[in-house]
N, C-alpha and C positions, 0 to 999 in steps of 0.2 A: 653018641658022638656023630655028628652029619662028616660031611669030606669039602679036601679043598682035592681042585684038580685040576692038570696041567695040562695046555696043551702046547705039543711040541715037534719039532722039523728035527730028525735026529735028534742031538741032544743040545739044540740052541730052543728055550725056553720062547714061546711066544705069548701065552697070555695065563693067569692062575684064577680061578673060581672057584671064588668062595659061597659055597650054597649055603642058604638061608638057613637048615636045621647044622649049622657047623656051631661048636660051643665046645669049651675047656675051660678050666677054671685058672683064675688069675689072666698074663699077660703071655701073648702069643706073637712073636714078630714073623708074621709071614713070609715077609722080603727076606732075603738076604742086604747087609748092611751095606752092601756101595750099590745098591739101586738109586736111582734119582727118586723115586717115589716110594716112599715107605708104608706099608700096612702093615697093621697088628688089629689082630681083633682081645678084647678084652674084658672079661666077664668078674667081677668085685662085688661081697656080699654087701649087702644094707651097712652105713656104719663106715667103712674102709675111707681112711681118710688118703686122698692124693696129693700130695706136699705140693702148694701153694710154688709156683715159677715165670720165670719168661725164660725166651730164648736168645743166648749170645748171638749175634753178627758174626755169623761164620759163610766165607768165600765158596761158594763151590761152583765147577764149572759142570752145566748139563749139556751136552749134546744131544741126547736123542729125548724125544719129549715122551713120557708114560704116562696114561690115563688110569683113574676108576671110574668104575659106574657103577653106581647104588642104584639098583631096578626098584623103584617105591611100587609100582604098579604097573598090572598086563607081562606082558612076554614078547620078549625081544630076541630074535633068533642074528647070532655072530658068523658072521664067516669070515675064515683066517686065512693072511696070507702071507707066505715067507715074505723074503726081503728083494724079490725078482718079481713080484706081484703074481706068484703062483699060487695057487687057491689049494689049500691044504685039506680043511675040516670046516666044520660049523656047529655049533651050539646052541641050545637053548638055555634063555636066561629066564627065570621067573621073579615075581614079586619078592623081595628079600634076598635075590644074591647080589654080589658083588666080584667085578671082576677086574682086572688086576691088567691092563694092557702091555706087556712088556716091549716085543718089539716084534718085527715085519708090519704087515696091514692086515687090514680087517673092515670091513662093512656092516653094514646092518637092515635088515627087516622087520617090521613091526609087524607083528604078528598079532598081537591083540593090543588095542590101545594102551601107551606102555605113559608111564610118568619117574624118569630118571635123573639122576646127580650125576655129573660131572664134574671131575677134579682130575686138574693137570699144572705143570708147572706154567709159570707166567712169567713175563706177559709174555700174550699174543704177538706171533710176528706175521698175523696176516698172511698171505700169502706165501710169504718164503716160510712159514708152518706145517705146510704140508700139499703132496703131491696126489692128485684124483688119480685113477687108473678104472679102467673097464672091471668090474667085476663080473660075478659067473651069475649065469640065469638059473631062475629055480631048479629045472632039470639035472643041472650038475651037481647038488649038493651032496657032501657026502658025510650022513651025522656017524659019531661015535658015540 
């Protein structure tokens, strides 16, 4: 059984990773249910049939906007920042994790030529989406 794991500012939740060797059998809802972005990872033998659906038009109101990223290829190193654009921790991501963006900020370095997925709620507002801030130079990093 691989791990999912959290990284956090006391105990406000800023981002979850999901590493590639992670697996359980059946259905696994990651999130908790009033996140705006929902993950479940989900592992069903040969055969299992999943009932045929769509989705009702249901209202919901998002304020803060949450990302995943599915790392297909290379290594992508995170760095995380509360919500004061304080530089917390940093990550490495490799080929097959997935991570879970909750909330403060965070940046990125390519580390080895990376090829990723992105998904976040829509649409795009452009600019009033989000705000740049100075982030920390290599020497500051500090992995866990």
């Amino acid at each position: 059984m691989g791990q999912i794991e959290e990284v956090k500012k006391k105990n406000k939740l800023i981002a979850m990773i999901i590493r590639n060797d992670y697996t359980c059998n059946g259905v696994d809802f990651i999130t908790p249910n009033e996140y705006s972005q929902q993950v479940a990872y989900m592992h069903h033998p040969a055969g299992k049939i999943i009932d045929a659906h769509v989705h009702n038009l249901v209202h919901r109101n998002v304020v803060l906007t949450q990302e995943v990223l599915f790392i297909k290829k290379g290594r992508l190193r995170v760095d995380f920042y509360d919500e004061y654009e304080d530089y917390l921790e940093s990550r490495d991501l490799n080929a097959g994790d997935i991570i879970l963006l909750v909330s403060g900020g965070h940046g990125f370095t390519v580390l080895d030529e990376v090829e990723m997925i992105e998904v976040k709620q829509g649409p795009y507002a452009g600019d009033n989406d989000k705000k740049r801030f100075e982030g920390i130079s290599n020497n500051q990093i500090v992995f866990k």
